[in-house]
N, C-alpha and C positions, 0 to 999 in steps of 0.2 A: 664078721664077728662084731656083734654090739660091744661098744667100753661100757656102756652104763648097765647093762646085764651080768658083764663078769666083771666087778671090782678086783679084783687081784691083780686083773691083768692093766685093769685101768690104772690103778695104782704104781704097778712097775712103769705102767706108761708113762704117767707121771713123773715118775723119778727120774727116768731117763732123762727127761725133757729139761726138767729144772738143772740137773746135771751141765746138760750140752747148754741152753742158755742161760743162765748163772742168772745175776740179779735184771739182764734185759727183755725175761719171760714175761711181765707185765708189757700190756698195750698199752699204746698212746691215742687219744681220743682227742682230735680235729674239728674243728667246726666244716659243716658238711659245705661252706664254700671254701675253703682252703683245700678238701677232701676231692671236689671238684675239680680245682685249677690245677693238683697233683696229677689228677686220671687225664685231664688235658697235656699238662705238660710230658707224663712217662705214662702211654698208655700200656696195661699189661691184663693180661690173662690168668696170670698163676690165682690162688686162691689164698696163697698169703697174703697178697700184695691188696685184699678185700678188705674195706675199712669195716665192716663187719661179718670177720674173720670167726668161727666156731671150731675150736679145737679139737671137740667131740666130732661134730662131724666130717671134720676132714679124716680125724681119723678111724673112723667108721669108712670111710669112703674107703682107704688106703686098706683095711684090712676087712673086710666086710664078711671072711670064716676064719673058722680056726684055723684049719690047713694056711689060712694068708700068712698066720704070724710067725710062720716059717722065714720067711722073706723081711724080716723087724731089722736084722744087722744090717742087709743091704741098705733099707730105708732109712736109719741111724746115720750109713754111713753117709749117704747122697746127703742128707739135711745138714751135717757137720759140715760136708764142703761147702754146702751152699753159703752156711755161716760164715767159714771162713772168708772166700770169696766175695760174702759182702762186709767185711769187717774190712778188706784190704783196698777197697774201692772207697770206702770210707775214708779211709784213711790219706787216702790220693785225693779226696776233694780237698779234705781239710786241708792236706799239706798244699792244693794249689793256690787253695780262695787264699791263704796267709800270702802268698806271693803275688796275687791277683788286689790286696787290699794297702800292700805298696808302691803296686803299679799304677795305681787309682789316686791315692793322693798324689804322686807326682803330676800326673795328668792334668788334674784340679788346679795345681800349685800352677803348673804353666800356663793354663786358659785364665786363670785370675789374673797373673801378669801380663798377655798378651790384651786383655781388654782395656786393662788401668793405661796400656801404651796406646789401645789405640782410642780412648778417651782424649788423651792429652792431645792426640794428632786434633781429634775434633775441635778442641778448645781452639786448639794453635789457628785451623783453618778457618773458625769464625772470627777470632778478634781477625785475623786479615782479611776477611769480608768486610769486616765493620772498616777497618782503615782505608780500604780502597771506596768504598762509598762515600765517606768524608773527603778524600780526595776528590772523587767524581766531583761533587757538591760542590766543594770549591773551585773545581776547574771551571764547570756551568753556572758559578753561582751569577759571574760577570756577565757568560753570554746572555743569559734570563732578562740579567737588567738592560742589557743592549740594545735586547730585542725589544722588550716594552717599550724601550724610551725611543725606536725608532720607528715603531707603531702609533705612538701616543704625536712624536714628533711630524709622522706625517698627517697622523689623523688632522692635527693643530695647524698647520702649514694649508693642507687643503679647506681646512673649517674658516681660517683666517684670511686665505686667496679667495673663497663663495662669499665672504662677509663682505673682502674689498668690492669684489662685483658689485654685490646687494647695493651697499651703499653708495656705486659710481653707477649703477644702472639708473638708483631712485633719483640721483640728480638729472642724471641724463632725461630719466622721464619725465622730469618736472618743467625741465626746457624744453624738452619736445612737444609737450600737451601744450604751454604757451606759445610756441609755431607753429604747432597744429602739424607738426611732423609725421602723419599718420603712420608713414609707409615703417621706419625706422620705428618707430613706437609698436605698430607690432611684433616686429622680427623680437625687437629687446623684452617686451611683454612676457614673450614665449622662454628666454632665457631665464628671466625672472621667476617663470612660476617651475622650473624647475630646480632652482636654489633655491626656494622657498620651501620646495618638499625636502632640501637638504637640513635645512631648517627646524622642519616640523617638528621634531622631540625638545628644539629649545625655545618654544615660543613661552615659558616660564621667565629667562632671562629677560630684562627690563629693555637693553638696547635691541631685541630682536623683536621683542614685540612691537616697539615703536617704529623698525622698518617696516613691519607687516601692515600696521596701521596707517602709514603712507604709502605704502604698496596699493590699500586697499582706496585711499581718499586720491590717490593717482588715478585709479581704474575707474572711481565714480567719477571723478569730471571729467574721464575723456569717455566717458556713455554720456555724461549730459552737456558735455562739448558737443560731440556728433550727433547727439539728436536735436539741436540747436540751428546745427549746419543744416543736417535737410530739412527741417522746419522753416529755415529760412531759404532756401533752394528747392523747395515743390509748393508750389502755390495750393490753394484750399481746394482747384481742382484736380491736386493729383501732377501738375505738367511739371516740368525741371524747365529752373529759369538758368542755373548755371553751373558750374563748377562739377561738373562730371570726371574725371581722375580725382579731386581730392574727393570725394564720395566716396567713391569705390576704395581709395586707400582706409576711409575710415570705416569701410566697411570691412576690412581684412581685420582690423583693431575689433571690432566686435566679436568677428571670428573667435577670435582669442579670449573674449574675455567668458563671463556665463552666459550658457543657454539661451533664460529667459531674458538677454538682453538683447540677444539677436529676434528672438520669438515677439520681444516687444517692437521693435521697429517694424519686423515684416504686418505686424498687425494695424500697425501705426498709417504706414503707407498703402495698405490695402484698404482699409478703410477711407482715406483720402483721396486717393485713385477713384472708389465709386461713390465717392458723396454725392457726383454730379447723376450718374443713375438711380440713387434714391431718390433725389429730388425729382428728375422728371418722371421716374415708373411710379410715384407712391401709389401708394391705393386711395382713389377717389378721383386722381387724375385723367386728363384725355388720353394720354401715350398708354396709359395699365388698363386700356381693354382687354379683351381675350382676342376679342377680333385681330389686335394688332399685335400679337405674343411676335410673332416675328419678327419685329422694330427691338425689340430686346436684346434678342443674340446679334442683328444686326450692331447695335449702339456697341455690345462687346466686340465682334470682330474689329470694327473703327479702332477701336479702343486698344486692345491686345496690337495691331499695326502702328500704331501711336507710339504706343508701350515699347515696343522692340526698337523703333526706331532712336527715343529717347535716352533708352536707359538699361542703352546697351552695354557700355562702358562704368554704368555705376555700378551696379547689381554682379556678385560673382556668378558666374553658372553654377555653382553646384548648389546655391539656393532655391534654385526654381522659382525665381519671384512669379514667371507669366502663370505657372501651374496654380501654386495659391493665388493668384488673382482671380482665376479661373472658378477655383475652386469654391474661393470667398463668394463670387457672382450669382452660383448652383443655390448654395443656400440661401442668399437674400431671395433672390427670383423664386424658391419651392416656397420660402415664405409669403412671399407676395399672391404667389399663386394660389395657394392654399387659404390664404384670409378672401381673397378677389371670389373663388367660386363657393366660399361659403357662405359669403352674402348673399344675400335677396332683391339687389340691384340687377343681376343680370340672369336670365334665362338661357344656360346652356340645353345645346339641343345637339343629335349626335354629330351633325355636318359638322358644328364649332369644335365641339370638343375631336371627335377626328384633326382635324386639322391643329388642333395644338397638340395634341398627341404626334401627328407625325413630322410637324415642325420643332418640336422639344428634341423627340427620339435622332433626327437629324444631326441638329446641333450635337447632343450628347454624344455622338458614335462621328462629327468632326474635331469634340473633342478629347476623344478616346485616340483617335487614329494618332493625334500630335502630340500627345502628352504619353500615349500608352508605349511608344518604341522607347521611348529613352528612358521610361521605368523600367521594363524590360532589359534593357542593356545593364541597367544599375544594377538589377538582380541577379544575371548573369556573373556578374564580375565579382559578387558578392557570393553568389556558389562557387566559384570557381576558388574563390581565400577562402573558405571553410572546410571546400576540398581539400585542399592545400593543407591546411591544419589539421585537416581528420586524418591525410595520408601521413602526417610528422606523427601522430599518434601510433598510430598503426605502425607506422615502421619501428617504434619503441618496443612494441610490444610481437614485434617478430623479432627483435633481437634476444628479448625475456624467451623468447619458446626457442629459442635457439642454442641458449642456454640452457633449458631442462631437457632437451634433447641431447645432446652431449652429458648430462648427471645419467640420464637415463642408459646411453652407450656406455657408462663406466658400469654402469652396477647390474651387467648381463650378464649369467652366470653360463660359466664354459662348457658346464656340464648337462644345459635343458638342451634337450632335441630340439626345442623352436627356436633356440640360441639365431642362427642363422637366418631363421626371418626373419625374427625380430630388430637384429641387427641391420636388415638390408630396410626395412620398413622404414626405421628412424633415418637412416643419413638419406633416402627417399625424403623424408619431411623436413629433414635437415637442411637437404638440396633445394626444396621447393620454398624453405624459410628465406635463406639466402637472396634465392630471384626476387619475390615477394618484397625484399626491402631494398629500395633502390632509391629511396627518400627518407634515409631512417634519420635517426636522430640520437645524441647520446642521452643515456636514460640519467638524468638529471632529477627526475620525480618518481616518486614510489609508483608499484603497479597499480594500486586503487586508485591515487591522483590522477593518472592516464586513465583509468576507466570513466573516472568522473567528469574529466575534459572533454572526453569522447562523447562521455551522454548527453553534458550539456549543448556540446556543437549542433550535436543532430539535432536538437529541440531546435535551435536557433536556425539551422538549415530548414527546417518542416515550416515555423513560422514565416521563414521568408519565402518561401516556395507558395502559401499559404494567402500573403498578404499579393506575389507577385499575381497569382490567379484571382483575387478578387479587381472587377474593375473600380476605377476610383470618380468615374465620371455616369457612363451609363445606369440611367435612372435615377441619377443623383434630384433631379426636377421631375422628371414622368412618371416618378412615384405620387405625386399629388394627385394624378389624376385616376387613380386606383377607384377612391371612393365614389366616382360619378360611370366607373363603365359599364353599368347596369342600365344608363343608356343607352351603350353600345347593343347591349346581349337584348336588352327589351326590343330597340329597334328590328335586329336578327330574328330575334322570336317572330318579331310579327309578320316579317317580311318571307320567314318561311312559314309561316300559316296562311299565308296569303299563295306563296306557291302552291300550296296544296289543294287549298279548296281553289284554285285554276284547274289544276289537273283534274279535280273531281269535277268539275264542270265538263270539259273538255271530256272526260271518258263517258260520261252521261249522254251528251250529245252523239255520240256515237251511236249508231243501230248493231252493229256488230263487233265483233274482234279484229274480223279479217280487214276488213277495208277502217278502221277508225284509226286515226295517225298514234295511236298511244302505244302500239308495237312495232319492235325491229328487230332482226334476226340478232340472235345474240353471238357476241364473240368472248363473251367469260368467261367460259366453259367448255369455248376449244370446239363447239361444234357451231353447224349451218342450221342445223336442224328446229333446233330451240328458239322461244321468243322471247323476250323481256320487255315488259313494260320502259318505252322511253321516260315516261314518269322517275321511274325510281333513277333511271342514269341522269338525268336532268336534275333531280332531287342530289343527289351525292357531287353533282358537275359543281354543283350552288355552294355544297357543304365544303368541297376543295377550293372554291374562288374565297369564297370567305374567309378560309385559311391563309391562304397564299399571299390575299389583298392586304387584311387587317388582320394579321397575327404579330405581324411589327409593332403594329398599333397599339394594340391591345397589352396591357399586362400578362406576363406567361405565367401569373400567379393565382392566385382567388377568381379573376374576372375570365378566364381561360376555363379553370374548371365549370363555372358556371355556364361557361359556352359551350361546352361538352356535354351538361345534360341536359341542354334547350336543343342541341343535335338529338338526342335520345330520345327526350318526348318528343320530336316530330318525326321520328322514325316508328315509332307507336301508332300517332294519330295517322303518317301513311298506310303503315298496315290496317287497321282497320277500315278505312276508308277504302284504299283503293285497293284493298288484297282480300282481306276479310268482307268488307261488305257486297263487293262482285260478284262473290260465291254463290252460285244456286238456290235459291231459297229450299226446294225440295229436297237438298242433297246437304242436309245441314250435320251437325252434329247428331242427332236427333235423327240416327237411323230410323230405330224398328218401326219407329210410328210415320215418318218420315214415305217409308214406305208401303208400310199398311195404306196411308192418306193415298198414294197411288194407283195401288191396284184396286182401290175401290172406285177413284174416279177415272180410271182407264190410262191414266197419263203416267208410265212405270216408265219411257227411253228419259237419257237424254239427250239434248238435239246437238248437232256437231260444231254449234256454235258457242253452246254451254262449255261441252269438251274442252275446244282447245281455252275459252277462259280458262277453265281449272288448269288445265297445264300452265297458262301464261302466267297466271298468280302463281302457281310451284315455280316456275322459271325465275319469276322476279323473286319469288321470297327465299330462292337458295343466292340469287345473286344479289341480293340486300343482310342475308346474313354472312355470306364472306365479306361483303362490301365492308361492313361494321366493322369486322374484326382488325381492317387495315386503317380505317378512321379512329381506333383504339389506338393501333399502335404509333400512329401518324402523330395524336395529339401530346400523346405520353413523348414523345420525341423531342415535340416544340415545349412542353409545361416544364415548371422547377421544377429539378429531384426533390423536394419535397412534397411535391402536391402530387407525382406522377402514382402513387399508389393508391391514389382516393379515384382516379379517373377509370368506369369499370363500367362496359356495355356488354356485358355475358348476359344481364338479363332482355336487352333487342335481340342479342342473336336466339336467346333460348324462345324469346315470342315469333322468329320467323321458322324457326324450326317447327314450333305448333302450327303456325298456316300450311308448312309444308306437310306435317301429318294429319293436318286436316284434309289437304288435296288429294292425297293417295287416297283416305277413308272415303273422299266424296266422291272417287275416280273405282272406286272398288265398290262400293254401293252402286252406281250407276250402272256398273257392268253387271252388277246382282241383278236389277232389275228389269236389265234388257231381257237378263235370260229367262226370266220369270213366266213368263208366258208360256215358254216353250216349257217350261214345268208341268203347266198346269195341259198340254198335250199332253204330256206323257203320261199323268194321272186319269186324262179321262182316256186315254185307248184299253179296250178289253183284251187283257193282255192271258186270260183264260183260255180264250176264243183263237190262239193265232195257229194256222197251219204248215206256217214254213219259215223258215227260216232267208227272208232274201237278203236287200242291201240296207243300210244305215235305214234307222226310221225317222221320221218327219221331223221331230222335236230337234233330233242331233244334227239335221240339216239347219235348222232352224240355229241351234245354239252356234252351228258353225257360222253361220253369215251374219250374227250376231257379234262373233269374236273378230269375222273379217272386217265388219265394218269399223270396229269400237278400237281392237289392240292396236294396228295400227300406224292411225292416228293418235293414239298415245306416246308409243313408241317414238312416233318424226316428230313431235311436237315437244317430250319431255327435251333440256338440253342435258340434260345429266343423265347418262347412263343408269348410276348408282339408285338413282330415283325408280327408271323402270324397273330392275332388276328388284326391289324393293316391292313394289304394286304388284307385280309375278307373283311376289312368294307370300304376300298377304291374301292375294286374293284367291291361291292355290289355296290356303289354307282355311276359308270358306265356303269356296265353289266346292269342294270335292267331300267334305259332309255332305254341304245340302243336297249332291249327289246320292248320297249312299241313303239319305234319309227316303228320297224320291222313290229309290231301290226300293226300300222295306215297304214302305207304303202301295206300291203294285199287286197283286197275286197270279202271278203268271202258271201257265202249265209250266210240260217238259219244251216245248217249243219256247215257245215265251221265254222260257228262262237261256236258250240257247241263245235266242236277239239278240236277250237285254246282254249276255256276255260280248257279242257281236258292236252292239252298242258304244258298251264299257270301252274295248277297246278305241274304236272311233273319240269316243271323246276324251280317251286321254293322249292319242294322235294330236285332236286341237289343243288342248289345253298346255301341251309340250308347244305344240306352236307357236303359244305366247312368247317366248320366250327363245329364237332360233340360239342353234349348238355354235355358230359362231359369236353372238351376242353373250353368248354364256361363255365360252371361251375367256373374251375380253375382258367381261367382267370379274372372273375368277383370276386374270393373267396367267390361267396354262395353256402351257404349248403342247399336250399331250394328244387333243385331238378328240379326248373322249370328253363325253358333255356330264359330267360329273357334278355337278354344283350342286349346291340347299335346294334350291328350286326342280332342278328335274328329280334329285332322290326324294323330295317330297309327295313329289307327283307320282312317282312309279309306286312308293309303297303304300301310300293310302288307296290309288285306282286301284295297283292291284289284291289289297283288300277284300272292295268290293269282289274281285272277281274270285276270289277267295272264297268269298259269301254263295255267289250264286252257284260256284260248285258244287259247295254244301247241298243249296235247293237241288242240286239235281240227283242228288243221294237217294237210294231207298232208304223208307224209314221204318218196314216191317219189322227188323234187330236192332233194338233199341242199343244196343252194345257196341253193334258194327256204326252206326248210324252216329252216335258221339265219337265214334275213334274219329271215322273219315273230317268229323265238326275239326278235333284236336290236329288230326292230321294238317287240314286247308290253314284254318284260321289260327293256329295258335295261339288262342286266348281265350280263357274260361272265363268269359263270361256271360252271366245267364240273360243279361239283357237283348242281347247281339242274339245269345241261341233262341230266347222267343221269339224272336221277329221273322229268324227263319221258319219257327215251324208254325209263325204265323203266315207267311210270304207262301208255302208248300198248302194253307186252305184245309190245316188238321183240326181233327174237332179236337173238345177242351180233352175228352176221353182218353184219345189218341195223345198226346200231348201228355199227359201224366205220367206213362214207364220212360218216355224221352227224358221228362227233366227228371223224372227221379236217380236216373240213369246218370244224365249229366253235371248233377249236387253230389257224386262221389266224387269226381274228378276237383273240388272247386276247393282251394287253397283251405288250409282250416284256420280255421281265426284263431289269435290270440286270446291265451286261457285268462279267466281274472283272479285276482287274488279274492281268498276268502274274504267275506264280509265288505267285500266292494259293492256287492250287488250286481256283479260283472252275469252276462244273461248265458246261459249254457251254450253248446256246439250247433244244437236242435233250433234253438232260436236264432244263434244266426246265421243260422244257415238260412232259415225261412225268412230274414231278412233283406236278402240279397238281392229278392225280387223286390224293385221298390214300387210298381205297378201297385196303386190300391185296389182298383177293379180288378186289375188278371187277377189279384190275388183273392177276390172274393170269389171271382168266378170259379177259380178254382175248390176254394171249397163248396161250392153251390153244389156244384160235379160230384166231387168225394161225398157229402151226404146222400145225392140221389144217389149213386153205385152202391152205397151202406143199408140206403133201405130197400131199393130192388133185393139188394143179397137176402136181405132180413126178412123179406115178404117171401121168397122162393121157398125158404128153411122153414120158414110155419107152414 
């Protein structure tokens, strides 16, 4: 039942309603976030409990027919209890919050008193912080000052016991310098200049300075005491007249004092020592010829015997006086040397300058020998203390990884699966840290300090490794004569130009190869067989004396390279001379005409004398180009690393390799030309005409005792296998065209053509010949037995070509269809130039010939199309191009017009 349909009822509705809720029927209206944290806090369902609650419709919902409002008391009465019910719930909060808002201030009341208490605790426990720090204070205030005054006290105590030194030393030294108390003067010296560095922050104060200033006018007069002393104890020439101990003690006083006051005496007395060699070597005198360089080192050995015996007991060993005497002598004498042969007074020539070169080089490497081991020992001892320091490094810094190995085993988490390696890994590196320092050291400096100690050592270790490989004598004098050893290499030059044109003499006088002494069997090459010119072994015997004699001599720097390509160019002038120019005049480079000129004047062999030259120049020019290769590596051995990458004879060996492929091309021409004759048999017999088929015919009799005579003797003659086996497959790869060309050129019948297959075979029996299956073997290195190489499968597939061919010829040619199959079958190759020569070889007229190739231009590859507007020519054209014949090809259409107008004449 609608209320707003039946007011009557809505009405009584009403009344009821105001009835049961009295003045609390009005709503109360929330802000919809209060409305919110209500439905949050009491969630509910009912449709009262909705902050936008509709009277109407709820009570429309409740009675929605008239029959509902049967049911109005029940509903009245449910809604009164519900009110009631929440009136008494009501009423229980109110009466609890009242009891809840007593219980609240007491609460309050207590937490406000328990803080104010425990405020006062705080006050109470700071001010007794504060009092026990005052206390502290004053209990340490005394020790503080204790301590200072007993730091301050010893500081003062020890500054005041270095002062008494200072001042009891400088007397002491001031009496000692006036008795020349050497010995005692330096020990106290050395005390002195370490309270002086105690010193060094007060040289402001007046009395310290004043010590230092006689500390310092102490040390000058006993430097020009003591140089007083030897000036008056070594006469002008260098000799000691007395007083050997007090020397030597006031030599320990130098020791001590600076540097360059030792550096000036040794220079003092070195110069004094050789006054007497400047005066007699000057330059312009009799003793400074070149001639007598050897009186020089003489005058020093005297000298340096003198020396040792004198002033043995002055001088400490660890000055090295004899070394720098030594040393001082190199440079006067390079000087002397160097002004002497740059003058114009004397004519060095190579005999003088040799000899002062290997009288200097001498000297130099007797004083290399005595001076060099006790350098050596110095440096030794000196890596062995940087070792020493590099390992206290090192072991610092294995104790640092020691340390992070151990961070690292704390901070492994229990829970990673590689827990357990990881774990086993590190006390692994941990273990190996441990061994690793067995020379450590406490780490007193930062890690980077250690690195940086560490880097510097090594520089200092590399320089000293650096200085100990430089020598300090050799060539310190025999470098002067650098600029004159173009004497030397001029001399060489000539002397090997003069060997050669010997030998060209000497080969010229010869009438033959065999009996002229300029060949010997060769053993470079591992065979009997081979010859080599004794020239070229003689030639390279001269290049290794030279080496061996005068490479001491000689500079192993600029005048060595130079010596290296005066060996070069006479490796040059010998090949041409006596390799290159021996060659055959007829059998030059300069084939085809070479041998046209031949067969015109009848002279095509050639003679077995010619022969083995050619082999003996291939002999010698393989074994003058390995020869180089080891004189390359020979010089680069003895020259400076510097100069060894400018030293480069690839281009002699690449020029004996061209003689050697000139000898094969001259060795293969000549065997062309023996055969040639027997060509021109085979061309003149009427091979139309023949009725049978017998044995080999003439020509291949001919070709064979041609091969018998000619291979050979190449063969026993070449020493190098690789060489024959090379001329085999060159000269297969000529002989067996000009075969096949012989072939076309014939027109045999059916017989005829059966020989010439007869033939075929026979010569390529010989032609395999060349070449035996163990020879081929060896030179392949298989063991397999079968003769497999480049050379015989050359051979099988071009002869059997040919024999390919003249099957063809034996074809009928009636089915022009069947007749190209059989062509495709033999020959497998379309091409038209090969198919005319067959069906010119078969004697067809041109007639005949035309459904053949027409026949045979289906089968022929088709050319690539061209793109539009190329100008590219159609399929037709080229096809017709393929003949490149310009006569076949006119003849051909000569044919095709007469066959057009015969037709043309029949049909009229």
């Amino acid at each position: 039942m609608d209320v707003a349909s039946n007011p009557p009822a809505a009405a009584a509705a009403a009344g009821s309603d105001d009835e049961v809720l009295g003045s609390h029927s009005r709503a109360v209206a929330y802000a919809p976030q209060v409305e919110a944290a209500i439905k949050q806090v009491f969630p509910s369902d009912d449709p009262l409990d909705s902050p936008d609650f509709n009277p109407v419709n709820y009570i429309n919902a409740l009675f929605p027919t008239e029959q509902s409002l049967a049911n109005v008391d029940a509903v009245i009465k449910k809604l009164q209890g519900g009110v009631r019910k929440l009136n008494t719930n009501i009423h229980d909060i109110v009466h609890s919050q009242t009891n809840v808002k007593d219980e609240g201030r007491k609460a309050l009341e207590n937490a406000q008193k328990s803080i104010n208490e425990l405020f006062s605790r705080i006050n109470d426990i700071k001010g007794r912080a504060g009092l026990s720090e005052s206390m502290v204070k004053e209990i340490t205030r005394d020790i503080k000052t204790l301590d200072y005054a007993k730091k301050n006290l010893t500081a003062s105590m020890t500054t005041l016991n270095h002062l008494n030194m200072l001042v009891g030393s400088v007397e002491t030294l001031k009496s000692m310098t006036k008795q020349k108390q050497y010995h005692d003067a330096a020990n106290l010296l050395v005390g002195c200049g370490f309270v002086m560095d105690h010193f060094a922050a007060y040289k402001s104060i007046r009395q310290i300075a004043e010590l230092s200033d006689s500390l310092d006018a102490i040390k000058l007069s006993l430097r020009k005491q003591i140089m007083a002393d030897f000036e008056e104890a070594i006469s002008n020439k260098g000799a000691l007249s007395y007083g050997g101990p007090h020397l030597h003690e006031g030599c320990m006083v130098l020791d001590v004092l600076q540097k360059d006051v030792k550096a000036d005496l040794i220079k003092w007395f070195v110069r004094r020592r050789l006054s007497e060699y400047v005066l007699i070597y000057g330059e312009g005198l009799e003793p400074a010829h070149p001639e007598k360089i050897d009186r020089r080192y003489a005058w020093l050995a005297r000298n340096l015997t003198d020396f040792d015996h004198e002033f043995k007991d002055v001088f400490p060993t660890s000055w090295n006086m004899a070394e720098y005497l030594c040393r001082e002598f190199c440079e006067v004498t390079y000087r002397d040397l160097t002004s002497i042969l740059a003058s114009k007074k004397y004519t060095v020539d190579m005999k003088l300058l040799l000899n002062m070169i290997r009288v200097t080089r001498g000297f130099e490497a007797s004083l290399e020998k005595r001076f060099g081991t006790r350098q050596a020992q110095q440096h030794q001892q000196q890596r062995a203390e940087l070792e020493q320091q590099l390992q206290q490094i090192r072991g610092a810094d294995e104790e640092e990884e020691e340390e992070e190995v151990d961070a690292a085993l704390s901070g492994i988490d229990p829970n990673d699966p590689q827990a357990e390696v990881r774990r086993r890994y590190l006390e692994y590196k941990k273990q190996k840290a441990r061994e690793r320092q067995q020379q450590g050291k406490s780490k007193t400096v930062s890690a980077r300090e250690r690195k940086k100690q560490l880097l510097l050592l090594q520089q200092q270790q590399q320089a000293e490794e650096a200085a100990a490989s430089k020598s300090r004598f050799v060539g310190a004098i025999s470098v002067c004569f650098e600029p004159y050893m173009h004497i030397f290499v001029d001399a060489q030059d000539k002397s090997i130009g003069d060997m050669i044109e010997r030998f060209a003499r000497e080969f010229r006088a010869s009438d033959t190869i065999s009996t002229q002494p300029g060949v010997e069997p060769s053993s470079d090459h591992g065979g009997s067989a081979g010859a080599v010119f004794t020239s070229a072994t003689d030639l390279f015997q001269g290049y290794k004396e030279i080496l061996r004699v005068h490479v001491d001599q000689l500079s192993v720097r600029e005048p060595l390279l130079e010596l290296s390509r005066v060996f070069g160019k006479h490796l040059k002038n010998y090949g041409n001379r006596l390799l290159t120019g021996q060659l055959p005049k007829h059998s030059s480079t300069a084939a085809a005409s070479a041998i046209a000129a031949a067969l015109h004047t009848g002279d095509v062999r050639m003679s077995r004398e010619e022969l083995v030259l050619v082999c003996g120049v291939l002999n010698t020019a393989s074994h003058c180009s390995a020869t180089t290769k080891k004189l390359e590596e020979k010089i680069k051995q003895k020259i400076d690393p510097e100069f060894a990458d400018r030293v480069d004879m690839s281009e002699h060996e690449d020029f004996f390799h061209d003689i050697i492929a000139n000898c094969l091309q001259i060795l293969i021409q000549g065997l062309e030309a023996a055969c040639e004759p027997s060509f021109q048999i085979m061309l003149k017999m009427t091979w139309n005409s023949v009725e049978s088929v017998g044995d080999q015919s003439d020509y291949v009799t001919s070709i064979a005792k041609v091969f018998a005579n000619f291979v050979p003797t190449v063969r026993e003659t070449v020493a190098d296998a690789r060489y024959f086996s090379n001329f085999c497959l060159k000269f297969a790869t000529s002989f067996v065209p000009r075969v096949q060309n012989a072939v076309f050129r014939v027109k045999p019948n059916q017989t005829g053509v059966e020989q010439l297959l007869l033939d075929m075979a026979s010569l390529k029996a010989i032609v395999l010949d060349m070449q035996p299956v163990k020879a081929q073997l060896l030179d392949t290195g298989s063991g397999s037995g079968v003769a497999s190489t480049p050379f015989s499968r050359l051979v099988q597939k071009t002869m059997s070509k040919i024999d390919m061919i003249l099957k063809v010829v034996l074809q009928p040619h009636e089915q022009a269809e069947v007749f190209v199959q059989n062509y495709l079958n033999y020959v497998a190759e379309p091409d038209i130039n090969i198919f005319q020569k067959i069906l010119d070889m078969k004697n067809l007229r041109k007639q005949e010939q035309v459904p053949l190739l027409e026949q045979f231009r289906q089968f022929l590859p088709a050319p690539p199309s061209s793109a539009p507007g190329t100008g590219g020519a159609s399929n037709s054209e080229e096809t017709s191009r393929i003949d490149i014949n310009p006569t076949r090809l006119l003849n051909n259409l000569t044919n095709l017009s007469k066959d057009l107008s015969s037709k043309i004449g029949r049909r009229t």
